[in-house]
PyMOL Python script that loads the backbone (N, CA, C, O; Angstrom):
from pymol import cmd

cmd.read_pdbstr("""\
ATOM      1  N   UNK A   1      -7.105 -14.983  -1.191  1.00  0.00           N
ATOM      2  CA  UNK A   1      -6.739 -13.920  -0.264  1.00  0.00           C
ATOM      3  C   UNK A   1      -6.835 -14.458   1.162  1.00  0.00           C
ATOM      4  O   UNK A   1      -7.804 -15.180   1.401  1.00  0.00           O
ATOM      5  N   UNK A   2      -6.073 -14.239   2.020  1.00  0.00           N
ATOM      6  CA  UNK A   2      -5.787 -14.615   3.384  1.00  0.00           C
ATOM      7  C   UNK A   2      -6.584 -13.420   4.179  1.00  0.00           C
ATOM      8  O   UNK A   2      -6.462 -12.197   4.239  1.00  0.00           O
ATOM      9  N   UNK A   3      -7.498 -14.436   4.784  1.00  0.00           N
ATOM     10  CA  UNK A   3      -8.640 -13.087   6.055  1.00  0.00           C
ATOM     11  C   UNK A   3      -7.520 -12.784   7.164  1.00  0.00           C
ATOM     12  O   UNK A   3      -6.759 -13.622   7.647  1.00  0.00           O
ATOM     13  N   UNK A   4      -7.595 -10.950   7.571  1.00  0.00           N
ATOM     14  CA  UNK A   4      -6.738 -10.514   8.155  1.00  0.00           C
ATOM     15  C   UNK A   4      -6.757 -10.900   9.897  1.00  0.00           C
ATOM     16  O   UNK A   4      -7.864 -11.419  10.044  1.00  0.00           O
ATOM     17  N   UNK A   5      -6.399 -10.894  10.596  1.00  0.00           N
ATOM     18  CA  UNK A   5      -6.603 -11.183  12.118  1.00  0.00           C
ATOM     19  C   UNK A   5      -6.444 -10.058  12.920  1.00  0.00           C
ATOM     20  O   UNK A   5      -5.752  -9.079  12.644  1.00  0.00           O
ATOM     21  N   UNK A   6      -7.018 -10.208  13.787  1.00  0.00           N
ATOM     22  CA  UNK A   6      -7.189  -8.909  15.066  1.00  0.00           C
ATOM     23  C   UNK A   6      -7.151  -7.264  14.229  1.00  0.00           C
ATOM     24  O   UNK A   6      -8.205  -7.188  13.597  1.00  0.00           O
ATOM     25  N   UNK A   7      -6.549  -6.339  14.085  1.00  0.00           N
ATOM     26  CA  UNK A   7      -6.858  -5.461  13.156  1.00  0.00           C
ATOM     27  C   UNK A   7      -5.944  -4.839  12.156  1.00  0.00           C
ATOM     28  O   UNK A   7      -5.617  -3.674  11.926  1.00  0.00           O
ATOM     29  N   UNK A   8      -5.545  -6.348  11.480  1.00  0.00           N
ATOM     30  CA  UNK A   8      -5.315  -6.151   9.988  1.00  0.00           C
ATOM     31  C   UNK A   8      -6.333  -5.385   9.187  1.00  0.00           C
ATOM     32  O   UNK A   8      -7.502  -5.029   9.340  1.00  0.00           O
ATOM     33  N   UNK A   9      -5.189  -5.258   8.063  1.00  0.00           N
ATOM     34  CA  UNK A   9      -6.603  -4.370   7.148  1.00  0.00           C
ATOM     35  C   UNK A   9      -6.213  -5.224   5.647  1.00  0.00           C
ATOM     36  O   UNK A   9      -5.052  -5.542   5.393  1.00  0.00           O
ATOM     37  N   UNK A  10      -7.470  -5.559   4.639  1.00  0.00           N
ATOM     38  CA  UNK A  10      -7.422  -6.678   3.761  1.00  0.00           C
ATOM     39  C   UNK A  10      -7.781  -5.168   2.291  1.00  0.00           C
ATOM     40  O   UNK A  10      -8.587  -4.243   2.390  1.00  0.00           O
ATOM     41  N   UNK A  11      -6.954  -5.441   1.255  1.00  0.00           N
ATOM     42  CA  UNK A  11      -6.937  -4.768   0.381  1.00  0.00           C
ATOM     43  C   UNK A  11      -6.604  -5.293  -0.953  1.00  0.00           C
ATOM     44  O   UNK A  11      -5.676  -6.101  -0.998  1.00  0.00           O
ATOM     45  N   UNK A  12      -7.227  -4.961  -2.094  1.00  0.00           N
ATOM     46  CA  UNK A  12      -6.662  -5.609  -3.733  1.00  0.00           C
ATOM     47  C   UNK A  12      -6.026  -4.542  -3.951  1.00  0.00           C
ATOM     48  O   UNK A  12      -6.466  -3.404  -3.793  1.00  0.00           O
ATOM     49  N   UNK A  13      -4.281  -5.039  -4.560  1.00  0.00           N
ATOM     50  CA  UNK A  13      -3.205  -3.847  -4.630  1.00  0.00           C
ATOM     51  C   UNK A  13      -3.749  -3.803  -6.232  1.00  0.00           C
ATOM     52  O   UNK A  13      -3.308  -2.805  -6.802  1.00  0.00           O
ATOM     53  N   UNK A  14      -4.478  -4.524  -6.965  1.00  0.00           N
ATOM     54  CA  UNK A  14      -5.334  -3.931  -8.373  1.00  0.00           C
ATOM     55  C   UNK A  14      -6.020  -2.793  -8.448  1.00  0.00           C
ATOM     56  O   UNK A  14      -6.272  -2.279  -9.538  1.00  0.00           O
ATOM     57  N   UNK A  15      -6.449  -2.203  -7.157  1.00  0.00           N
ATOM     58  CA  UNK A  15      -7.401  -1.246  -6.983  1.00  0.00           C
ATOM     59  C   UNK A  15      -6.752   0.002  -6.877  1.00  0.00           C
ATOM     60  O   UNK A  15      -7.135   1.133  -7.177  1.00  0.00           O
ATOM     61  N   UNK A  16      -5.598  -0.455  -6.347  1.00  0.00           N
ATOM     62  CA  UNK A  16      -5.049   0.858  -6.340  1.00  0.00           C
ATOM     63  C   UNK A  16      -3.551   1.639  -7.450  1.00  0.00           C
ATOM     64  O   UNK A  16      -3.041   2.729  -7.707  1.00  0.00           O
ATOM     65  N   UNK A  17      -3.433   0.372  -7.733  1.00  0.00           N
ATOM     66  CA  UNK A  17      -1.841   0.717  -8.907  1.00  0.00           C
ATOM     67  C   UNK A  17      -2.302  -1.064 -10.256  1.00  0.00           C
ATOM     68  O   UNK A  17      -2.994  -2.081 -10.205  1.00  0.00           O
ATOM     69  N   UNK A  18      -1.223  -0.291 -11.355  1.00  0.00           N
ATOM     70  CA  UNK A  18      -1.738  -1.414 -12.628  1.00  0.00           C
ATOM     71  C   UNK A  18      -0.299  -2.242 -12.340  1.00  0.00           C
ATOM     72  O   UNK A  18       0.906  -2.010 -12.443  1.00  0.00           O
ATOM     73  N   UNK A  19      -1.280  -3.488 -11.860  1.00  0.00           N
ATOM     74  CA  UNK A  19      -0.090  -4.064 -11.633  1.00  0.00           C
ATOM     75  C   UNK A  19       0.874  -5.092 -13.050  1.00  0.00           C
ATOM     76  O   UNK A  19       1.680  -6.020 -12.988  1.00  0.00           O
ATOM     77  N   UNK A  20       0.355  -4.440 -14.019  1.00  0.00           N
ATOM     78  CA  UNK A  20       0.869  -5.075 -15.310  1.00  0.00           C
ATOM     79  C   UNK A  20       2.216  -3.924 -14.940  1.00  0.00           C
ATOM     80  O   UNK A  20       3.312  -4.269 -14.499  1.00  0.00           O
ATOM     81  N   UNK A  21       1.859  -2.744 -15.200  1.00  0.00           N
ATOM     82  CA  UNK A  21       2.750  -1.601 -15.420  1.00  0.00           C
ATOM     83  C   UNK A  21       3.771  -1.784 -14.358  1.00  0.00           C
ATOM     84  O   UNK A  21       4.921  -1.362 -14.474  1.00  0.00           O
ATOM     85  N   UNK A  22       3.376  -2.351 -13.436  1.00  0.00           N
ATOM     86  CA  UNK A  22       4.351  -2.364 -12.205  1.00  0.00           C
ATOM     87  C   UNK A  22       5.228  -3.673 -12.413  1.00  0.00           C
ATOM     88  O   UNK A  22       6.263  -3.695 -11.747  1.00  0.00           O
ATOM     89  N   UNK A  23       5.090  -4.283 -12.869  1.00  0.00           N
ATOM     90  CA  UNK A  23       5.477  -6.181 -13.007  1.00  0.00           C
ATOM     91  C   UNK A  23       6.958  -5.384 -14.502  1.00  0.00           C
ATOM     92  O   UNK A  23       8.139  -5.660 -14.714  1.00  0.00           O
ATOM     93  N   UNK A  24       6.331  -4.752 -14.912  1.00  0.00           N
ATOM     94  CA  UNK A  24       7.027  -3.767 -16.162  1.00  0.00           C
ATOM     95  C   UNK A  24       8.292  -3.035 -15.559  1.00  0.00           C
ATOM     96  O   UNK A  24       9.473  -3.240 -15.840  1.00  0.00           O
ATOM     97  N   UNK A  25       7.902  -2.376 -14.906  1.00  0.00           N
ATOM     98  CA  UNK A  25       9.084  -1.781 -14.157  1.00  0.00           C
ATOM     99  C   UNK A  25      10.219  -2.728 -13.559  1.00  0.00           C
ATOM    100  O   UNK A  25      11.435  -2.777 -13.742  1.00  0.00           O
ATOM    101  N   UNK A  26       9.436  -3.375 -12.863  1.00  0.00           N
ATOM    102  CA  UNK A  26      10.527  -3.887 -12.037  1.00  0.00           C
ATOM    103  C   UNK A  26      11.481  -5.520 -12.920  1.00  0.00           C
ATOM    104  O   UNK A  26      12.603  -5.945 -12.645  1.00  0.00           O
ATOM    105  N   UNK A  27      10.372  -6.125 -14.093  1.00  0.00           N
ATOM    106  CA  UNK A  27      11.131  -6.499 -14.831  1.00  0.00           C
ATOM    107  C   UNK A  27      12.471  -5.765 -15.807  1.00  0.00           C
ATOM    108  O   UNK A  27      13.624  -6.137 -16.023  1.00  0.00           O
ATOM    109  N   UNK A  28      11.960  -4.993 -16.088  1.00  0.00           N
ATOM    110  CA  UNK A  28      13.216  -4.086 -16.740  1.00  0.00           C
ATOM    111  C   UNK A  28      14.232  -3.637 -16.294  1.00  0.00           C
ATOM    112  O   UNK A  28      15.320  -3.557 -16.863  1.00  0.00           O
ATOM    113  N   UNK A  29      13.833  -3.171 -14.797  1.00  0.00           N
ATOM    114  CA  UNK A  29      15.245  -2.647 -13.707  1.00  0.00           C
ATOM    115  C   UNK A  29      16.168  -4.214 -13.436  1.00  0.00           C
ATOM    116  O   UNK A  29      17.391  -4.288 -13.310  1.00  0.00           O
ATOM    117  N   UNK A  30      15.022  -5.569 -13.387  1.00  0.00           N
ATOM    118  CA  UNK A  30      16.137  -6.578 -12.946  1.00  0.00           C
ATOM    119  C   UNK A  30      16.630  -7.562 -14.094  1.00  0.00           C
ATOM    120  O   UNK A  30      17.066  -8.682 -13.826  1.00  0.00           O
ATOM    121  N   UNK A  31      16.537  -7.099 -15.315  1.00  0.00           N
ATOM    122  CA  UNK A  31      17.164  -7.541 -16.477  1.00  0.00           C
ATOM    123  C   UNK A  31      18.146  -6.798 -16.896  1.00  0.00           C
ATOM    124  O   UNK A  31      19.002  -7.201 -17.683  1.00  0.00           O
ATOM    125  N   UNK A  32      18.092  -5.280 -16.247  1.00  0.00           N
ATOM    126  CA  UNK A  32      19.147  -4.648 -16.212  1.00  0.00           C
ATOM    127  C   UNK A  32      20.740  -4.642 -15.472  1.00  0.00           C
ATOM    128  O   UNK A  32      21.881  -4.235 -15.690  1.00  0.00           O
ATOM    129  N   UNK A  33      19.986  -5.355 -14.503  1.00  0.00           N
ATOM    130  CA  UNK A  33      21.008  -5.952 -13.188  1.00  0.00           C
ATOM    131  C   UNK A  33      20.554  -4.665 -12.447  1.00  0.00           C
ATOM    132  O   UNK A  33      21.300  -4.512 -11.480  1.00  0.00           O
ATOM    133  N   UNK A  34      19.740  -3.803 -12.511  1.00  0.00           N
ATOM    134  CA  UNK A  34      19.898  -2.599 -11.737  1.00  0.00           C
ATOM    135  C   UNK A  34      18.516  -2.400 -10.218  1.00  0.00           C
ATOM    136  O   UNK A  34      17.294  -2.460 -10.350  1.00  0.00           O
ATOM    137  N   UNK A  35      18.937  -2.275  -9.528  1.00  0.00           N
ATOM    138  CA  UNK A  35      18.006  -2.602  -8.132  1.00  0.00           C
ATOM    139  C   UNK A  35      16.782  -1.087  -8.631  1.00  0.00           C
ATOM    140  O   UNK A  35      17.101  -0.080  -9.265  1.00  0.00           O
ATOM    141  N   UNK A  36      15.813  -1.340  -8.236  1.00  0.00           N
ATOM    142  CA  UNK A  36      14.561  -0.716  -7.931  1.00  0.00           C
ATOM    143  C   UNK A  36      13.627  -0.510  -6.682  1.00  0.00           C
ATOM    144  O   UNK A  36      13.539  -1.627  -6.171  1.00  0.00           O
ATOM    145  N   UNK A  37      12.787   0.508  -5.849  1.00  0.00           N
ATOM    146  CA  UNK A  37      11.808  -0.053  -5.293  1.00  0.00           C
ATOM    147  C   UNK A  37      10.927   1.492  -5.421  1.00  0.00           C
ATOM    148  O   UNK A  37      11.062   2.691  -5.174  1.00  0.00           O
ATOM    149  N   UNK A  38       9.937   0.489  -6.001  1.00  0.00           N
ATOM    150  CA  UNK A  38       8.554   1.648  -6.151  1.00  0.00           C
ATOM    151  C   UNK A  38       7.498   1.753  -4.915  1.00  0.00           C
ATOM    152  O   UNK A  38       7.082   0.816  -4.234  1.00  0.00           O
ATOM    153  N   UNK A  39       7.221   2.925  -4.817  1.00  0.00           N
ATOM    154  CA  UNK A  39       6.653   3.154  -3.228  1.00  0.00           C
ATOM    155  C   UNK A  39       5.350   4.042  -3.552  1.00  0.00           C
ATOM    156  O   UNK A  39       5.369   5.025  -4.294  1.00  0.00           O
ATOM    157  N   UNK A  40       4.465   3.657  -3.031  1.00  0.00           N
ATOM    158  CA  UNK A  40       3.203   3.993  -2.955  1.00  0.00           C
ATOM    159  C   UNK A  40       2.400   3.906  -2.099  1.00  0.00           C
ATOM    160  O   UNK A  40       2.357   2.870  -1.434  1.00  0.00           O
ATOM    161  N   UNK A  41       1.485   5.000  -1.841  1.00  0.00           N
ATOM    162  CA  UNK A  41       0.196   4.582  -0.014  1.00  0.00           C
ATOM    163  C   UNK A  41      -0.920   3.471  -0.259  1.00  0.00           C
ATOM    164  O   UNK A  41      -1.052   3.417  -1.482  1.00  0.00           O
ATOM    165  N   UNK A  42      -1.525   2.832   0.165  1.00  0.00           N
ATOM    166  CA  UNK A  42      -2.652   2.245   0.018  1.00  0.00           C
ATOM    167  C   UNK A  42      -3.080   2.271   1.788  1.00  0.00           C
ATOM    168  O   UNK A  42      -2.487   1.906   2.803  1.00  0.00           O
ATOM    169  N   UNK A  43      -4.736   3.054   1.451  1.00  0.00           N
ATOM    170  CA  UNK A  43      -4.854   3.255   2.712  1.00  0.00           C
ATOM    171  C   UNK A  43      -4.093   3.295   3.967  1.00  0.00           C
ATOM    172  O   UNK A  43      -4.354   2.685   5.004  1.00  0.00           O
ATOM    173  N   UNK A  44      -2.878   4.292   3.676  1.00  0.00           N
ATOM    174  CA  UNK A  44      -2.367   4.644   4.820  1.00  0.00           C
ATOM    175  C   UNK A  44      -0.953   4.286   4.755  1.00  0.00           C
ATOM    176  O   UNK A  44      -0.003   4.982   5.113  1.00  0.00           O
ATOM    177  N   UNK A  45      -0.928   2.976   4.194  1.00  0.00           N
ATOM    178  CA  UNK A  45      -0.354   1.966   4.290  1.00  0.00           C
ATOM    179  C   UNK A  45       1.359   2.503   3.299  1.00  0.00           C
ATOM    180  O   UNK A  45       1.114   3.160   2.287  1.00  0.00           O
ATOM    181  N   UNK A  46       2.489   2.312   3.503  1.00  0.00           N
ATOM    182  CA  UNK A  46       3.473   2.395   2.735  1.00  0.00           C
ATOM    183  C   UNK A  46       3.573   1.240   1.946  1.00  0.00           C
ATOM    184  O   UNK A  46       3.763   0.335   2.759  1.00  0.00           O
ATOM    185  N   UNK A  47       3.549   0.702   0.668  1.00  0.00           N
ATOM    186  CA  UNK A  47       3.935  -0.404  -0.019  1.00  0.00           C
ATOM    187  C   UNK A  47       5.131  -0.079  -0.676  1.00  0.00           C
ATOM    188  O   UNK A  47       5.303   1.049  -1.138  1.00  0.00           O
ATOM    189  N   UNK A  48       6.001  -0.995  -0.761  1.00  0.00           N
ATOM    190  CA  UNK A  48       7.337  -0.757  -1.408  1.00  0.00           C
ATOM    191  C   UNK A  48       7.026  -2.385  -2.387  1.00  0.00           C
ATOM    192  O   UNK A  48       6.411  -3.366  -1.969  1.00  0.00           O
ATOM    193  N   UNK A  49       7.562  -2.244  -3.503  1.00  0.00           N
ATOM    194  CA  UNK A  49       7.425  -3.320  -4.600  1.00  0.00           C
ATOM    195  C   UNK A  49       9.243  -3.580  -5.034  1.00  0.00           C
ATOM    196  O   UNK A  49       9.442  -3.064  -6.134  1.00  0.00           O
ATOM    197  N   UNK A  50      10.167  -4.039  -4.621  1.00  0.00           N
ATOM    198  CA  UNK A  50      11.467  -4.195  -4.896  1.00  0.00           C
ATOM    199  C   UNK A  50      12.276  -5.173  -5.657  1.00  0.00           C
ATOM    200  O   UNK A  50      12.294  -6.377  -5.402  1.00  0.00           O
ATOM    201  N   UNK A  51      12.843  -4.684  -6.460  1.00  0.00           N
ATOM    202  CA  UNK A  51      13.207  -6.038  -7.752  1.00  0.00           C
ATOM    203  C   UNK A  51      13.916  -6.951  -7.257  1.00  0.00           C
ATOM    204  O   UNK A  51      14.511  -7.641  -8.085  1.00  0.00           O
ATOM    205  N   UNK A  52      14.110  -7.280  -5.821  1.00  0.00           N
ATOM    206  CA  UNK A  52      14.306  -8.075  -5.161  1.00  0.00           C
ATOM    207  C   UNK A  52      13.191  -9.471  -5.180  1.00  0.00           C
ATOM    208  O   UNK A  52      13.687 -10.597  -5.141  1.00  0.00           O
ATOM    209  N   UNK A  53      12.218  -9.361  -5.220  1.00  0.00           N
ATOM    210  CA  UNK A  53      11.278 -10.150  -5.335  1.00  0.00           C
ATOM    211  C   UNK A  53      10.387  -9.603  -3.698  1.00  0.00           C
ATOM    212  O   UNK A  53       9.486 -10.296  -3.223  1.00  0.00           O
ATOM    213  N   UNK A  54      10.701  -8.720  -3.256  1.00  0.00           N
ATOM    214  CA  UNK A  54      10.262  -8.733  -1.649  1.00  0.00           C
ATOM    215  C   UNK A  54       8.762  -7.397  -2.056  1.00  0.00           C
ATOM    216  O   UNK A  54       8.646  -6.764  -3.105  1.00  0.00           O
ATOM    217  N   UNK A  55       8.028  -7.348  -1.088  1.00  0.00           N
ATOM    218  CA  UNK A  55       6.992  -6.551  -1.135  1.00  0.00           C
ATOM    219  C   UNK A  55       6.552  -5.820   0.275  1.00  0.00           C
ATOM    220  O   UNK A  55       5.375  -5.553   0.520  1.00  0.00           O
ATOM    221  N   UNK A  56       7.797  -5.488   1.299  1.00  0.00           N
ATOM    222  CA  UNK A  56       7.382  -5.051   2.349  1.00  0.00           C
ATOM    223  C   UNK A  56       6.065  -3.766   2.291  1.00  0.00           C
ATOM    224  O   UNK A  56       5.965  -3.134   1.239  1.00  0.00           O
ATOM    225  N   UNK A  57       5.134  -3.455   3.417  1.00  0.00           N
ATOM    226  CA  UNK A  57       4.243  -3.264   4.027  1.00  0.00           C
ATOM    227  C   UNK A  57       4.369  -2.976   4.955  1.00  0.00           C
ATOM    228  O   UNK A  57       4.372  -3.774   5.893  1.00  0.00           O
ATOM    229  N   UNK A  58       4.656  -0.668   5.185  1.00  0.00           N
ATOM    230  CA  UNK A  58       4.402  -0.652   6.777  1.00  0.00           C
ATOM    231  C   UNK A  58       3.502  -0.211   7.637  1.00  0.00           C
ATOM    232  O   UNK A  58       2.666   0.500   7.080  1.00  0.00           O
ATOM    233  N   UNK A  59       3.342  -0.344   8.743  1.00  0.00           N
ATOM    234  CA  UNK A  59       1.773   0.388   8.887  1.00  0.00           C
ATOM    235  C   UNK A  59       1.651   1.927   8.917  1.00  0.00           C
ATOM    236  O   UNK A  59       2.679   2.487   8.534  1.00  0.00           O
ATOM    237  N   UNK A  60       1.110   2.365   9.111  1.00  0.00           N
ATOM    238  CA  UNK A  60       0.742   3.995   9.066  1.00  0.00           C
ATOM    239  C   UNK A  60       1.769   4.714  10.318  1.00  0.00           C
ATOM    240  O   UNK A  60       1.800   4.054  11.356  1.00  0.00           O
ATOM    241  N   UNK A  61       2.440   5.751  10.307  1.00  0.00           N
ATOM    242  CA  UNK A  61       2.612   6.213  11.523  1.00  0.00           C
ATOM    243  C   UNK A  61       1.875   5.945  12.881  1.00  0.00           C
ATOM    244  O   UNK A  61       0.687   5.998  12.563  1.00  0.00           O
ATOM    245  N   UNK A  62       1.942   5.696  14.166  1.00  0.00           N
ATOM    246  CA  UNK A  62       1.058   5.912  15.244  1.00  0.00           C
ATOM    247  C   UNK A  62      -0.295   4.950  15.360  1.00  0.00           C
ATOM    248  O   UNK A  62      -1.250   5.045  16.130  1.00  0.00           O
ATOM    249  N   UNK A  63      -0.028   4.023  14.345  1.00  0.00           N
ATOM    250  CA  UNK A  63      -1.118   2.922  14.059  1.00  0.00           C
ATOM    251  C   UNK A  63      -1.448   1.969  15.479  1.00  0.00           C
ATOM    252  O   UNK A  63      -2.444   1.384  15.904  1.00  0.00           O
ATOM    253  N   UNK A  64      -0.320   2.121  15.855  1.00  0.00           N
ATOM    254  CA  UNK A  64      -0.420   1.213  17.318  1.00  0.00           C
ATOM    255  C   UNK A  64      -0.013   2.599  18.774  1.00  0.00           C
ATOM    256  O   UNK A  64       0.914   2.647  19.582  1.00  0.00           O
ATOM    257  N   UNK A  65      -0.949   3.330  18.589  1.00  0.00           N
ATOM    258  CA  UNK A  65      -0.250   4.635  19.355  1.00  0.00           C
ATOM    259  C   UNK A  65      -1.686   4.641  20.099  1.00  0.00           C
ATOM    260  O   UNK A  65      -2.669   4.357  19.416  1.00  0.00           O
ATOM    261  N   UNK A  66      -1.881   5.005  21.702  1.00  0.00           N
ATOM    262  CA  UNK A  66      -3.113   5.025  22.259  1.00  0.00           C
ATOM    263  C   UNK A  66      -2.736   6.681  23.082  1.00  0.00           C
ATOM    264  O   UNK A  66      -2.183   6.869  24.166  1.00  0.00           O
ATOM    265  N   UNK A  67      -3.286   7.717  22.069  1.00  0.00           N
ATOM    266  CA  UNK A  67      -2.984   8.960  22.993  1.00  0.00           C
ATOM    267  C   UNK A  67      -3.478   9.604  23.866  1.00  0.00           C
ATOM    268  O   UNK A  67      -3.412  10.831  23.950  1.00  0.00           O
ATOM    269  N   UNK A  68      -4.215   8.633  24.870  1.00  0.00           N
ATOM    270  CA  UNK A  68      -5.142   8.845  25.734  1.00  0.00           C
ATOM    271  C   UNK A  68      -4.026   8.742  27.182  1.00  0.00           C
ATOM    272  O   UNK A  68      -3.883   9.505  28.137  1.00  0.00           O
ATOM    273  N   UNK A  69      -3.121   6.977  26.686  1.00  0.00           N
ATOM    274  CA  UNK A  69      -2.753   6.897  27.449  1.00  0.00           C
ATOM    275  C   UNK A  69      -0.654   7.515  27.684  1.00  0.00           C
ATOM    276  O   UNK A  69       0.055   7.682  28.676  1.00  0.00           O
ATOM    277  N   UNK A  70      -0.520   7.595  26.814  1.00  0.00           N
ATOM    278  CA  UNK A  70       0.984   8.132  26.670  1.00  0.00           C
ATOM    279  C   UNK A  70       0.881   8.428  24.902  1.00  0.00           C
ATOM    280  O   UNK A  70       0.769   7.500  24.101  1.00  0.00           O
ATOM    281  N   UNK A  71       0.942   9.880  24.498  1.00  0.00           N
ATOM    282  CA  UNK A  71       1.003  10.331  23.356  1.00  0.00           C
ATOM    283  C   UNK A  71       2.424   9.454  22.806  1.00  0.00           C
ATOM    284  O   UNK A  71       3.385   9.014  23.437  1.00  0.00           O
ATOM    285  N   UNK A  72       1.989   9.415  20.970  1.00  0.00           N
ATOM    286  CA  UNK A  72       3.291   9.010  20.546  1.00  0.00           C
ATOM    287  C   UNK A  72       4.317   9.879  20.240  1.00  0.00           C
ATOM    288  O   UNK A  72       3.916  10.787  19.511  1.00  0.00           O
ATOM    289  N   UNK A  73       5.714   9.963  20.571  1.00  0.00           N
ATOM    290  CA  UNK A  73       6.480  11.440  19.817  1.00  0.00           C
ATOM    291  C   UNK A  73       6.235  11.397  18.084  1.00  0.00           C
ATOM    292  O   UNK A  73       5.929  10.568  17.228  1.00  0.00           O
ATOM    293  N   UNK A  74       6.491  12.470  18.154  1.00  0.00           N
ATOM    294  CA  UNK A  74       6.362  12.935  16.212  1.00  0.00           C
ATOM    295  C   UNK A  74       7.380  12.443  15.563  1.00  0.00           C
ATOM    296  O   UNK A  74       8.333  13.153  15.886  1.00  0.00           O
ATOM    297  N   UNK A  75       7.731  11.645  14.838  1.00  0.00           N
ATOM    298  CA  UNK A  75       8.966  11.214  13.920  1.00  0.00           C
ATOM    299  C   UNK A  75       9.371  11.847  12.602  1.00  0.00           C
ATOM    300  O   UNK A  75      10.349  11.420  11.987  1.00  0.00           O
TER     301      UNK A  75
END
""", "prot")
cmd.dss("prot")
cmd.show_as("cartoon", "prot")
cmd.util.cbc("prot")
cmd.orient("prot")
């Protein structure tokens, strides 16, 4: 596991989804020829798992938002 820098956040995606069951899915959608992406929170966090081979990660809404000094708008 790679230690996170400045304020990353470090997480086992085992803890939160079976990643047998998931490796399952997305083998079956891409033997199908047929595209997939399974989406789930982990602390906050959006994970997308895509039979692409890709695993984007976004941060939380307002994660980088300081509303002290200029509120963020609502999206």
């Amino acid at each position: 596991m790679i230690k996170p820098t400045g304020s990353q956040s470090t997480f086992a995606l085992y803890e939160y989804v079976n990643p047998d069951a998931l490796e399952d899915i997305i083998e079956v959608c891409a033997s199908k020829k047929s595209d997939v992406e399974v989406r789930f929170t982990v602390e906050g966090y959006l994970v997308s798992v895509r039979s692409d081979n890709t695993i984007p990660i976004y941060e939380p809404p307002g994660a980088h938002c300081d509303i002290s000094e200029n509120p963020c708008p609502v999206s």
